[in-house]
SELO-967638 format. One record per residue (C-alpha): x, y, z; residue in three letters. Coordinates in steps of 0.2 Angstrom, whole numbers, padded with zeros to 4 digits, always signed. Example, Ala and Ser with C-alpha at 12.3 -4.5 7.8 and 13.67 -1.06 7.14 Angstrom:
+0062-0022+0039ala +0068-0005+0036ser 
***
This chain:
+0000+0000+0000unk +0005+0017-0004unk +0001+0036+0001unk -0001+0049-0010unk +0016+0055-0005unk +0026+0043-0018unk +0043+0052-0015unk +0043+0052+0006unk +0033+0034+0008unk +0046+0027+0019unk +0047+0041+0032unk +0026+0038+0035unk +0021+0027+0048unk +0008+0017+0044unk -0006+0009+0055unk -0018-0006+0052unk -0032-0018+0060unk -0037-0035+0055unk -0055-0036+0060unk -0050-0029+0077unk -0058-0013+0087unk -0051+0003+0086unk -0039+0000+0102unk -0030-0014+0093unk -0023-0004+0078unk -0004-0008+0075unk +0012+0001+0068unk +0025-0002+0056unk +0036+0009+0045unk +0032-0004+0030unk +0021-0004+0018unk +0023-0021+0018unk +0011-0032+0030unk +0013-0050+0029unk +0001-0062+0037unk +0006-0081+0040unk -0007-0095+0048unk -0021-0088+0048unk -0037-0095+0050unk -0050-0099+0035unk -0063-0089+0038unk -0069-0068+0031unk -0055-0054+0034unk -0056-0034+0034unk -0040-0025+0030unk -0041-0009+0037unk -0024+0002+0035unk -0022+0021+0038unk -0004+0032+0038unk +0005+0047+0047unk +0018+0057+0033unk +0031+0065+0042unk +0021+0080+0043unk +0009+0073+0056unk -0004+0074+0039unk -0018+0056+0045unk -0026+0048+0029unk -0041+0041+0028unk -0044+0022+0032unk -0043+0011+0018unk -0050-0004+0019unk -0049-0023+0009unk -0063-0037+0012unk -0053-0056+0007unk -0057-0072+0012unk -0045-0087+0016unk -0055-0105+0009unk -0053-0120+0018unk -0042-0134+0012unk -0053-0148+0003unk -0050-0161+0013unk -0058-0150+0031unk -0071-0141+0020unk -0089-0144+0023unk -0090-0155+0008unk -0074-0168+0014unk -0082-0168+0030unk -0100-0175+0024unk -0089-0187+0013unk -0079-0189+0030unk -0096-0193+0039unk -0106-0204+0025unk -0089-0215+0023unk -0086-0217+0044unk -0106-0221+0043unk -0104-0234+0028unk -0088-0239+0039unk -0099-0242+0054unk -0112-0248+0045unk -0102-0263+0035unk -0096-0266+0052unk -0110-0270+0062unk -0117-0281+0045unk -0100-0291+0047unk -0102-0290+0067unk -0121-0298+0063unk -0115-0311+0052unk -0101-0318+0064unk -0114-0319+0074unk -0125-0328+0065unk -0111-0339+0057unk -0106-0339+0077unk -0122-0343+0081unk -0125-0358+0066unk -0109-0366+0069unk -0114-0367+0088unk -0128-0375+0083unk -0123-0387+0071unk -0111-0391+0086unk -0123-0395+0099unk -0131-0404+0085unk -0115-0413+0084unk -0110-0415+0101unk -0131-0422+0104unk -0129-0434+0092unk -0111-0441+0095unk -0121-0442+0113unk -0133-0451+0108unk -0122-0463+0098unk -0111-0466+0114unk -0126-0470+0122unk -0130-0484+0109unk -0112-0488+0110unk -0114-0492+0128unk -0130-0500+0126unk -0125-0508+0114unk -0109-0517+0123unk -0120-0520+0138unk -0133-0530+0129unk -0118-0537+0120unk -0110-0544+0137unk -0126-0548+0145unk -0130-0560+0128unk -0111-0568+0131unk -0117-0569+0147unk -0133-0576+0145unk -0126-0585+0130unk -0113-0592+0145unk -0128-0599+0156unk -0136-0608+0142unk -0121-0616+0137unk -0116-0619+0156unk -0133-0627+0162unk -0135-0641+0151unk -0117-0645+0153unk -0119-0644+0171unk -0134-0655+0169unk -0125-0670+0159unk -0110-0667+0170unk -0120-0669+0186unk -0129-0685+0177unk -0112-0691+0172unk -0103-0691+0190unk -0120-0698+0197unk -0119-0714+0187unk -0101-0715+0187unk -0103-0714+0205unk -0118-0730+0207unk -0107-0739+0193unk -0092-0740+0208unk -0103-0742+0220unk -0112-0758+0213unk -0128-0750+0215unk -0141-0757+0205unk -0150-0744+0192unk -0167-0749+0191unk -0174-0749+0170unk -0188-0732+0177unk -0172-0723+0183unk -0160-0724+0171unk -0173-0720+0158unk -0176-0704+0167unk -0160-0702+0167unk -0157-0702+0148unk -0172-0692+0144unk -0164-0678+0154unk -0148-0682+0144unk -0157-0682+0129unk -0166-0666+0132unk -0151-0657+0138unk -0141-0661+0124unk -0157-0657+0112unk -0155-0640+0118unk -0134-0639+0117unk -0136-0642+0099unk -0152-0630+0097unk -0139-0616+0103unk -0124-0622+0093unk -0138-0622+0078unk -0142-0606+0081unk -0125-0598+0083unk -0120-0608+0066unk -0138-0600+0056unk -0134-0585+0062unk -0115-0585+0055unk -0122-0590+0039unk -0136-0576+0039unk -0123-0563+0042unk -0113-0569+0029unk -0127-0571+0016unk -0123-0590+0013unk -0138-0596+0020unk -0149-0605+0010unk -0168-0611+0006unk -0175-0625+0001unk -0192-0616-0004unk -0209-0627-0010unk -0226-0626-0012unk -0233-0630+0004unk -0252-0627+0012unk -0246-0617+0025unk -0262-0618+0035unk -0259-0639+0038unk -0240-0632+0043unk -0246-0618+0056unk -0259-0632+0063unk -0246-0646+0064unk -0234-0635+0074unk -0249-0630+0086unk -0255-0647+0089unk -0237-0654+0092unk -0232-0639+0106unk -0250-0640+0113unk -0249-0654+0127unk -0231-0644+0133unk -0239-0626+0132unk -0255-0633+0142unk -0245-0642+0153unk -0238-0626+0159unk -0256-0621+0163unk -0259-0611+0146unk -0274-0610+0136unk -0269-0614+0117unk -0281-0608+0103unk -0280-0610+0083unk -0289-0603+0071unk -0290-0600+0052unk -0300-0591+0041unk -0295-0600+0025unk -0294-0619+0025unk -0281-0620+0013unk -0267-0609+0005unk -0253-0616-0002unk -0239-0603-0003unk -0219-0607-0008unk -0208-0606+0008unk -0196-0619+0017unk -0206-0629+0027unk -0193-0633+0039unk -0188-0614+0042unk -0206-0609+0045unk -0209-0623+0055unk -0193-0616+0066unk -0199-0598+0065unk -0217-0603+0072unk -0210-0612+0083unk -0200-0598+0091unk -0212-0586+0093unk -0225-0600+0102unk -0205-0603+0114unk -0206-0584+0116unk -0225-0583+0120unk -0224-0598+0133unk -0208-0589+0141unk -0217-0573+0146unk -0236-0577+0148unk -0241-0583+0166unk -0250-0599+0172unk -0268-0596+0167unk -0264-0585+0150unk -0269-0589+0134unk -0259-0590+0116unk -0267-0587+0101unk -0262-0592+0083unk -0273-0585+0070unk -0273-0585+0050unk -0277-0575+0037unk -0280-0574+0018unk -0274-0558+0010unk -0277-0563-0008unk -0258-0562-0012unk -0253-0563+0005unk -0256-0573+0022unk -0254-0565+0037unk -0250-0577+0052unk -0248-0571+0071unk -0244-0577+0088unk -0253-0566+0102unk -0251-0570+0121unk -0259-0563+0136unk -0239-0561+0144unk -0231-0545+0152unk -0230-0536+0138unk -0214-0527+0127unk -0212-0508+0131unk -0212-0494+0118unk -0196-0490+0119unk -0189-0509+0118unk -0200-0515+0103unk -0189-0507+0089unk -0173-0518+0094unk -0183-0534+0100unk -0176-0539+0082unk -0159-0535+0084unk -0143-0547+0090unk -0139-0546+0109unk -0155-0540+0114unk -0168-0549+0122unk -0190-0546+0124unk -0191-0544+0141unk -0190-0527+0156unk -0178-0524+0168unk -0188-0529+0181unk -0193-0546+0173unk -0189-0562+0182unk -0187-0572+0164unk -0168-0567+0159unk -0165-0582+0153unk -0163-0585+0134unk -0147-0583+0121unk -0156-0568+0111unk -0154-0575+0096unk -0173-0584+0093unk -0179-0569+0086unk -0165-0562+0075unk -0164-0579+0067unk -0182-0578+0064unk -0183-0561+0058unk -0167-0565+0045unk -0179-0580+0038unk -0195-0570+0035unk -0185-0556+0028unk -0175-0573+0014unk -0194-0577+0011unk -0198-0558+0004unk -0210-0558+0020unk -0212-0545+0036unk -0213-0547+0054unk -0217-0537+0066unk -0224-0535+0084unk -0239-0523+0094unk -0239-0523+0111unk -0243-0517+0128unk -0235-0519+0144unk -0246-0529+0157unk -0258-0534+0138unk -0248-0546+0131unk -0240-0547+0115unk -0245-0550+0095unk -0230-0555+0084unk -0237-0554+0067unk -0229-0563+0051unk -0233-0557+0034unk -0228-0570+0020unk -0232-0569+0001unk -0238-0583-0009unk -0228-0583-0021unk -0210-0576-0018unk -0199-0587-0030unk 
***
């Protein structure tokens, strides 16, 4: 800035205000002002000078205006805010789905860890029935053995002795024998069939057969031993003949296992039922007893190796758990079903469902 004195400029003093009061006006002997930091923001310049003849000028005045950088003008900082906001945003979507994934995979987990519980539960079931059937298994064999052991020292012992054996008592004698050994190999039989199921190398002999004469033959065979143990016996047929293809020998056996099992767990005074009926294609044959009865939760396994159709608190633990698994694996090589209903306290109803012709 200049006076209108150009020839003594640098003998004037010179006074100036940046948007200050009339108190706050400064000196310099320069014509020159420099300003350095400042603020952004709207500026008044006002500047007045003394010559060296005491002579004031009038205030002159310059309005300016220092912008603000970009990147802290009001435009960066809306930018500023929408990208923290998109920021915060994109952060509590990702914070959401690590919590779902979190919250999925925890699931999936429990679901996990439930079911590897329930399959260690049917593990340890599963080696409990196991060694209660070796067990069992153990008895059966044991008994009989004992039995013709027993007999064996017993006769051994009157043979030294001298003792006479009269014809009624060594007759009695080899019944028992008989009967003992009768059921050894029935065991041994089983454990032999059942080998040969699991390996699929068990075979029929499969021909027509009138399966009604069959059932009733098996009845009437078993009924002086099922009413000697003080059981009502019924049979009846709704069809006098129906000739289906089958192995007579097998069905014979699987009858005769479900009227073992019936006699097993019905009381003195029950009652047994075997009952047939046509089904055009089908006959459908069934053992029912007035016994304790299968619980719910049992009746899906009754068919399954080492497991056995009775309670907990059942007196009748007895039986090498294999009569009705063999039985199941013979219906299932004739293309038939069997299944069972039952109540606890009603009895039982093991139903067989056999197609004529399965050849």
């Amino acid at each position: 800035f200049f006076t209108n004195d150009y020839k003594n400029s640098t003998s004037a003093k010179y006074y100036y205000n940046l948007n200050g009061g009339d108190s706050e006006w400064e000196v310099s002997n320069s014509n020159t002002l420099l300003f350095a930091n400042l603020s952004p923001g709207n500026y008044t310049l006002k500047v007045k000078a003394i010559t060296q003849h005491g002579i004031s000028t009038e205030e002159a005045c310059v309005d300016f205006t220092i912008k603000r950088s970009f990147w802290i003008s009001n435009l960066a900082i809306f930018i500023y805010v929408i990208i923290i906001a998109i920021i915060i945003y994109l952060q509590i979507n990702k914070l959401k789905k690590l919590d779902q994934l979190v919250n999925k995979r925890t699931q999936e987990l429990r679901g996990e860890m439930k079911k590897n519980k329930q399959l260690f539960e049917k593990i340890i079931a599963f080696e409990k029935n196991k060694n209660n059937y070796f067990v069992n298994m153990s008895h059966e064999l044991r008994t009989p053995l004992n039995v013709l052991n027993g007999l064996n020292q017993l006769i051994k012992g009157l043979s030294k002795k001298d003792t006479f054996i009269t014809p009624d008592k060594l007759s009695y004698y080899m019944e028992v024998m008989e009967r003992n050994c009768s059921r050894l190999l029935s065991l041994i039989n089983n454990l032999i069939d059942y080998a040969k199921i699991e390996n699929n190398s068990y075979t029929l002999n499969k021909k027509d057969e009138n399966i009604v004469y069959l059932v009733e033959e098996i009845v009437l065979d078993m009924k002086d031993y099922i009413e000697g143990k003080g059981i009502d016996l019924i049979f009846d047929t709704d069809t006098e003949e129906k000739e289906i293809s089958c192995d007579k020998l097998e069905i014979e056996r699987c009858i005769v296992n479900l009227l073992g099992n019936a006699v097993k767990f019905t009381p003195e005074g029950g009652l047994i039922e075997v009952l047939i009926q046509d089904l055009k294609d089908k006959v459908k044959i069934s053992v029912k007893d007035s016994g304790i009865g299968i619980p719910e939760e049992k009746q899906s396994m009754i068919f399954d190796k080492f497991n056995q159709v009775i309670d907990d608190s059942s007196k009748q633990k007895n039986g090498s758990g294999l009569g009705l698994t063999i039985t199941k694996h013979l219906i299932d090589l004739h293309g038939g079903e069997i299944y069972v209903e039952s109540k606890v306290g009603e009895g039982s109803e093991f139903i067989i469902i056999l197609p004529v012709n399965n050849n």
